[in-house]
VMD Tcl script that builds the backbone (N, CA, C; Angstrom):
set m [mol new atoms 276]
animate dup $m
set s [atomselect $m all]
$s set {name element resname resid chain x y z} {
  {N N UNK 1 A -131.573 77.262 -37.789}
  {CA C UNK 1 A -132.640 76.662 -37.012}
  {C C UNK 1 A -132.373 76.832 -35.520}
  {N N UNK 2 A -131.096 76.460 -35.285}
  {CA C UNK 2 A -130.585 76.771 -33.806}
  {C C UNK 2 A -131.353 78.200 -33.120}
  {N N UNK 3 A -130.874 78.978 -33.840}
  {CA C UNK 3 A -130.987 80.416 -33.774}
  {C C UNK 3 A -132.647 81.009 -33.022}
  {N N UNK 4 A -133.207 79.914 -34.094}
  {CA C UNK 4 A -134.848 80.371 -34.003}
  {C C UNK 4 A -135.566 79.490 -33.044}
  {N N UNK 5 A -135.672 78.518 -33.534}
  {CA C UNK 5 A -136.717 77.399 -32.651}
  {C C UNK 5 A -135.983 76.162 -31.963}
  {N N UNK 6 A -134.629 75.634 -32.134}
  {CA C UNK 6 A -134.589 74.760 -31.323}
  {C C UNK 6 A -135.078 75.190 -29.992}
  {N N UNK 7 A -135.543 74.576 -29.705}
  {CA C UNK 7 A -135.682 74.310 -27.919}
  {C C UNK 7 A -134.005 74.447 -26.869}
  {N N UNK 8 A -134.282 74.924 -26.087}
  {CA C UNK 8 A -132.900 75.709 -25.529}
  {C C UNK 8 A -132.918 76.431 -24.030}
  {N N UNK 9 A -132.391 76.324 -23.461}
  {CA C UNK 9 A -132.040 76.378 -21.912}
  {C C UNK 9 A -132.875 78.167 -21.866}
  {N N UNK 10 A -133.206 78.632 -20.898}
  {CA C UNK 10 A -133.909 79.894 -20.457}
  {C C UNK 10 A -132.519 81.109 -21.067}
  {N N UNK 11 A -131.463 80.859 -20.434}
  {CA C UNK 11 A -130.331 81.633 -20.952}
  {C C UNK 11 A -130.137 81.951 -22.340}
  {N N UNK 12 A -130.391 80.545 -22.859}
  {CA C UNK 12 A -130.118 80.725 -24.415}
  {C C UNK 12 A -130.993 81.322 -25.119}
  {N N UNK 13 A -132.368 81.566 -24.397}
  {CA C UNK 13 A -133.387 81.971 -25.231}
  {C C UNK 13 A -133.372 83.442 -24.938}
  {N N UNK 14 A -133.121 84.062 -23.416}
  {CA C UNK 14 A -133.206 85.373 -23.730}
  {C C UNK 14 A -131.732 85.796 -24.739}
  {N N UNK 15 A -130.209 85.165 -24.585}
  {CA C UNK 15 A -129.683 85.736 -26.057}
  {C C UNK 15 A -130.494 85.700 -27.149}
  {N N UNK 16 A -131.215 84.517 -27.541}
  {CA C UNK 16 A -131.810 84.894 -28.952}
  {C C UNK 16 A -132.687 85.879 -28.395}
  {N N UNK 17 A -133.454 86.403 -27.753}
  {CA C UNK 17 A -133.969 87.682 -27.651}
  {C C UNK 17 A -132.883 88.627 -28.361}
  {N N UNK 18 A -132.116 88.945 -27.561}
  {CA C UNK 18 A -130.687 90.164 -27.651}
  {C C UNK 18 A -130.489 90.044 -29.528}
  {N N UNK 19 A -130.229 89.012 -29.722}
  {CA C UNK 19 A -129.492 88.533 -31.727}
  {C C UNK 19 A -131.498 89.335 -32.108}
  {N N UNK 20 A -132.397 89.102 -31.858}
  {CA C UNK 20 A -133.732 89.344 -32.356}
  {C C UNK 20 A -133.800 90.802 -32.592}
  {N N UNK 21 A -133.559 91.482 -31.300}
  {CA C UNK 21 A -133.358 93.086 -30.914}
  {C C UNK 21 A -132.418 93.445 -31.771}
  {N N UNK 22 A -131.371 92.847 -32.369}
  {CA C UNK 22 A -130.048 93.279 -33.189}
  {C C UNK 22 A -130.453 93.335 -34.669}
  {N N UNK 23 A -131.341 91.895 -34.578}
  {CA C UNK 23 A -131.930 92.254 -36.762}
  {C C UNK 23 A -133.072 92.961 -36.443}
  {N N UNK 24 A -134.050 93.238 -35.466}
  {CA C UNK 24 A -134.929 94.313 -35.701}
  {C C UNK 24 A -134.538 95.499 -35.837}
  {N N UNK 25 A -133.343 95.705 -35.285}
  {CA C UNK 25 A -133.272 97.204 -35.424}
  {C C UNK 25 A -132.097 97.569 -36.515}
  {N N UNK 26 A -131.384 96.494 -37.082}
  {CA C UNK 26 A -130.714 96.601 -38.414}
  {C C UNK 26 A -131.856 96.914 -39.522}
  {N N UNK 27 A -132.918 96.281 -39.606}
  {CA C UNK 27 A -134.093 96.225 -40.364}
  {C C UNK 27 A -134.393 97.633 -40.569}
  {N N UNK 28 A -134.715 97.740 -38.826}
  {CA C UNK 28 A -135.453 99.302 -38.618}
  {C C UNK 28 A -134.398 100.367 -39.395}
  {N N UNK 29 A -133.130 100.110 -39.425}
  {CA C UNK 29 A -132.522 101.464 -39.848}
  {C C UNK 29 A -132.372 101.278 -41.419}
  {N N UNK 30 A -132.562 100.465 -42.013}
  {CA C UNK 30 A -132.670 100.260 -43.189}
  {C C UNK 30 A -134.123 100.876 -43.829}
  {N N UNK 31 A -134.934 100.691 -43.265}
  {CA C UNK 31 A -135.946 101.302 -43.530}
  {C C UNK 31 A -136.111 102.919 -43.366}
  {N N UNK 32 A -135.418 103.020 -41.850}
  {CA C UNK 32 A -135.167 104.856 -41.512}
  {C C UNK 32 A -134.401 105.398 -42.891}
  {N N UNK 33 A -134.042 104.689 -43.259}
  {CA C UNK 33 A -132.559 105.252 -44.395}
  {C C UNK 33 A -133.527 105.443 -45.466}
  {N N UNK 34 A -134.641 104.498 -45.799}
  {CA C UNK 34 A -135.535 104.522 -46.922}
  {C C UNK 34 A -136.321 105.814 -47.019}
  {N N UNK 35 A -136.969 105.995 -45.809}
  {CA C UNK 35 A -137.679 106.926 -45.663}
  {C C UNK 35 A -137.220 107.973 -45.809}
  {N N UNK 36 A -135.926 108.938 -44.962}
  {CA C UNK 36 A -135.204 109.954 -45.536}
  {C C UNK 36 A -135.152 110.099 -46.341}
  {N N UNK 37 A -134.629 109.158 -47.461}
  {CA C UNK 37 A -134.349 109.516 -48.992}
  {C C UNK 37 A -135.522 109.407 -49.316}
  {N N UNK 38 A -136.996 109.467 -49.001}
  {CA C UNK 38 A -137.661 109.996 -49.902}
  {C C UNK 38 A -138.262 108.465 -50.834}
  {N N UNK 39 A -137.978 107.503 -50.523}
  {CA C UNK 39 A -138.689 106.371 -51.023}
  {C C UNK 39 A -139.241 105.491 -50.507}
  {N N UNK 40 A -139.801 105.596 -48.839}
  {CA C UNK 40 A -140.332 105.075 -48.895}
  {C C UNK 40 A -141.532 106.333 -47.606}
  {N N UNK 41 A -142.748 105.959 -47.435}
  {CA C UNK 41 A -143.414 106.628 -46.412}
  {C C UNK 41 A -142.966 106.510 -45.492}
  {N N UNK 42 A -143.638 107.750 -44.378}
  {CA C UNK 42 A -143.019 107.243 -43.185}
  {C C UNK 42 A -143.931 106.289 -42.037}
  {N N UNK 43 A -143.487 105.471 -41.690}
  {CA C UNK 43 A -144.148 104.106 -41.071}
  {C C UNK 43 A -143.298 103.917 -39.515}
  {N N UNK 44 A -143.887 103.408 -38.961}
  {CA C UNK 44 A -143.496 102.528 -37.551}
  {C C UNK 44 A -142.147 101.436 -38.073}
  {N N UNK 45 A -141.046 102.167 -38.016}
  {CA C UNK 45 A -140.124 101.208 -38.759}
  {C C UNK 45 A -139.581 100.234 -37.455}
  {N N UNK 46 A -139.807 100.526 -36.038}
  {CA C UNK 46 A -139.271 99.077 -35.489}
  {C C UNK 46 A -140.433 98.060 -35.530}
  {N N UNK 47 A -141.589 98.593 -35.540}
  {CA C UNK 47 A -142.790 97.157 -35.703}
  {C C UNK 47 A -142.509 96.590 -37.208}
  {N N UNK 48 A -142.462 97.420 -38.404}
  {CA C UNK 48 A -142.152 97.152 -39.266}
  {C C UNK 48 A -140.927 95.661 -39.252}
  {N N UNK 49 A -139.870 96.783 -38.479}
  {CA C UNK 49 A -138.350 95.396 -38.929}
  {C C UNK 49 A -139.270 93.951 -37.423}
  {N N UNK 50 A -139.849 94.756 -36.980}
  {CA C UNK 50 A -139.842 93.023 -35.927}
  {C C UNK 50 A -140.722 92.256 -36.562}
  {N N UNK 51 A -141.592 92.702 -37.716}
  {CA C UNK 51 A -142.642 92.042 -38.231}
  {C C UNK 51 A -141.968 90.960 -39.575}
  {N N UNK 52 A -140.768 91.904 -40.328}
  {CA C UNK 52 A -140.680 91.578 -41.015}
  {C C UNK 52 A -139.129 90.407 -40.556}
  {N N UNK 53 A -138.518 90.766 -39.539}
  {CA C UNK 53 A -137.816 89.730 -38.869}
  {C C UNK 53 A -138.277 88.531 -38.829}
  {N N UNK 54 A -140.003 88.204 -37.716}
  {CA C UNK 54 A -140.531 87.897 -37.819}
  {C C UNK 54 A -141.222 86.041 -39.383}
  {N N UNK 55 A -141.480 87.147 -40.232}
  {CA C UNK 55 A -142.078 86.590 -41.161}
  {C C UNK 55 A -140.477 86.085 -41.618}
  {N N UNK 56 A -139.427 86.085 -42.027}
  {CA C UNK 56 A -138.539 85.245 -42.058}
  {C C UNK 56 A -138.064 84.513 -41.272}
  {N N UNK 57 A -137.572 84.407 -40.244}
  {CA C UNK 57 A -137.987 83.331 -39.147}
  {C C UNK 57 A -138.896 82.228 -39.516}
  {N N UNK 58 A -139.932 82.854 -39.593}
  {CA C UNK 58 A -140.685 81.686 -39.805}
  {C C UNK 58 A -141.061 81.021 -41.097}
  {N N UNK 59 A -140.203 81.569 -41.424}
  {CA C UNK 59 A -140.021 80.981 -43.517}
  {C C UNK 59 A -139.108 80.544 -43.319}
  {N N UNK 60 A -138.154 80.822 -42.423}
  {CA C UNK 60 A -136.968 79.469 -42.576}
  {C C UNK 60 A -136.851 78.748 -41.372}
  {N N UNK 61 A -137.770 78.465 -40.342}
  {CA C UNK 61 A -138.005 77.301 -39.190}
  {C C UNK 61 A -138.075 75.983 -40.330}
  {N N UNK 62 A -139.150 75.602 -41.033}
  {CA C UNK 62 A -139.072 74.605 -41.745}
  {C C UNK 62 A -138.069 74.394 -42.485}
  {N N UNK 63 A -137.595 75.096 -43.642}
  {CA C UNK 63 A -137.095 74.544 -44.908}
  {C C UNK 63 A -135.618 74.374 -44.435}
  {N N UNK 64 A -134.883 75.028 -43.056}
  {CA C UNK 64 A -133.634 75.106 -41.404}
  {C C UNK 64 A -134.028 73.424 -41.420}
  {N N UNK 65 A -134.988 73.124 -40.978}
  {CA C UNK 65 A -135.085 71.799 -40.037}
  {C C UNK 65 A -135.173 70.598 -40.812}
  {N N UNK 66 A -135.404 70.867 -42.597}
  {CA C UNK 66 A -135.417 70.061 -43.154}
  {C C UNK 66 A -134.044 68.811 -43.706}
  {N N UNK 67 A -134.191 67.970 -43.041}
  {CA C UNK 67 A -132.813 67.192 -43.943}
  {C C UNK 67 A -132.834 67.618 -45.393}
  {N N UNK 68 A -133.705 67.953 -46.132}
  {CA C UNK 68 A -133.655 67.578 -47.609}
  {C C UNK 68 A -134.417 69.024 -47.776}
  {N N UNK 69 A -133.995 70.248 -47.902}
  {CA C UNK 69 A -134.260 70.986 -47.467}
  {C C UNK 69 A -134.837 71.596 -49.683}
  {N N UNK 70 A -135.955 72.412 -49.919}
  {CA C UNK 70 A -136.426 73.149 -51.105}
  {C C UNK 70 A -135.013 73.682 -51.724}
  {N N UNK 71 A -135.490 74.119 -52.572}
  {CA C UNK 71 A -134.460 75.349 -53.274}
  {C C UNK 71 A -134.282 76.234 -52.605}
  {N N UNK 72 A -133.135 76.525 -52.385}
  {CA C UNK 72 A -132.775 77.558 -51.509}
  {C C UNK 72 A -132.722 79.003 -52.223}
  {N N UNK 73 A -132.148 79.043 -53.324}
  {CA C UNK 73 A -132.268 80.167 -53.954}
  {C C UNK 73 A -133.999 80.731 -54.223}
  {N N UNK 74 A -135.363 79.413 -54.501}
  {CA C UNK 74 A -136.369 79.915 -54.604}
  {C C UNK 74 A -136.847 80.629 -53.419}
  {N N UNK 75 A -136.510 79.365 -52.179}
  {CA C UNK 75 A -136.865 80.398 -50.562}
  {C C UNK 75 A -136.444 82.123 -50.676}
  {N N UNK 76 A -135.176 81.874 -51.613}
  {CA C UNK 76 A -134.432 83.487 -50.792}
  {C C UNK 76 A -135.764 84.349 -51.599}
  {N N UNK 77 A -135.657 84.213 -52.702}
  {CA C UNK 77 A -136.400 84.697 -54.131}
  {C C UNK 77 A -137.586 84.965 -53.271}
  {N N UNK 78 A -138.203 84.369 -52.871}
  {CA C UNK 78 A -139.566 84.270 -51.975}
  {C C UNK 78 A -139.654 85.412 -51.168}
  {N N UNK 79 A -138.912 85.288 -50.655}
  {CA C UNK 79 A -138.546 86.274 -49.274}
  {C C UNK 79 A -138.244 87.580 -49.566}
  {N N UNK 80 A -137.331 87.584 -50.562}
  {CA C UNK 80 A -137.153 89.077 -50.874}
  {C C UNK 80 A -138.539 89.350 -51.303}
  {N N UNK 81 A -139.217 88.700 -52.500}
  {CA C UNK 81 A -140.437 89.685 -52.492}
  {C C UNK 81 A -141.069 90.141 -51.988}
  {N N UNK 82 A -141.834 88.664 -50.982}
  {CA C UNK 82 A -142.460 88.996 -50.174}
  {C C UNK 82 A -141.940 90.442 -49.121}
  {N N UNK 83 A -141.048 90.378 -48.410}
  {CA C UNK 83 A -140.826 91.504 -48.118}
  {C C UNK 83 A -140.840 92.810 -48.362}
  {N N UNK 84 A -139.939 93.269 -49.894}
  {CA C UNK 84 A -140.134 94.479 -50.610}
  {C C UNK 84 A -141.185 94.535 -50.923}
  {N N UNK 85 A -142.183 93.675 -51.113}
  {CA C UNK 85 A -143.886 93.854 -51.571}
  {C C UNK 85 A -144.275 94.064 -50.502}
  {N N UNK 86 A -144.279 94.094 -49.479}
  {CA C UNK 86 A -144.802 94.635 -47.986}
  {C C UNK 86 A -144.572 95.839 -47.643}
  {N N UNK 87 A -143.387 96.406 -48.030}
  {CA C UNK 87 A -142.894 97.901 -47.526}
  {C C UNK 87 A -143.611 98.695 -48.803}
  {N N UNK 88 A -143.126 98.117 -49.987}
  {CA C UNK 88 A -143.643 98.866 -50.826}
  {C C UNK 88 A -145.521 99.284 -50.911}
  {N N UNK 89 A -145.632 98.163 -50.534}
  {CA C UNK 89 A -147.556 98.076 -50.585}
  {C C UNK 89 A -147.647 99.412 -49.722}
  {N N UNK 90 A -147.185 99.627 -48.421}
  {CA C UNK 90 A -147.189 100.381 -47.835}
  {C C UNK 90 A -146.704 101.807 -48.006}
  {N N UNK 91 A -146.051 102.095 -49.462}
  {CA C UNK 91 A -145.612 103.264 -49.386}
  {C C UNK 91 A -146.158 103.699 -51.141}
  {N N UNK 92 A -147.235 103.027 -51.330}
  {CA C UNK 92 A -147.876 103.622 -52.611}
  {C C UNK 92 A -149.424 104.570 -52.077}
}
mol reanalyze $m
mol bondsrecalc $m
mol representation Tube
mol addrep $m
């Protein structure tokens, strides 16, 4: 939660910029790697990873801030699909 949305001094927020720039473009090369081999199309893979950075972030601002927080294993479960169902939608 820290990471994402606490509220946080100007300094602290452009690092979480810098940590943001670091999983978008881990994302992005995960996807570059997809595409080479031939499984997945080829797509805008840094909008891709900032989108899909993005949409987790904000799947775990709440269930982060919760004292009494869901199933965590269902969140992850969630997430992976949702995700691989996004790239994939995109490469049928």
């Amino acid at each position: 939660y820290a990471q994402i949305a606490e509220p946080v001094e100007q300094e602290v927020e452009a690092e979480r910029l810098v940590l943001r720039r670091g999983y978008r473009d881990a994302i992005a090369r995960i996807l570059d790697d997809g595409i080479e081999r031939g499984e997945l199309e080829p797509h805008d893979t840094q909008t891709y990873g900032a989108a899909i950075l993005g949409a987790i972030s904000e799947a775990l601002v709440g269930p982060l801030s919760d004292p009494k927080p869901r199933n965590r294993e269902a969140l992850i479960a969630s997430l992976v699909q949702f995700t691989t169902g996004r790239v994939h939608a995109h490469s049928r």
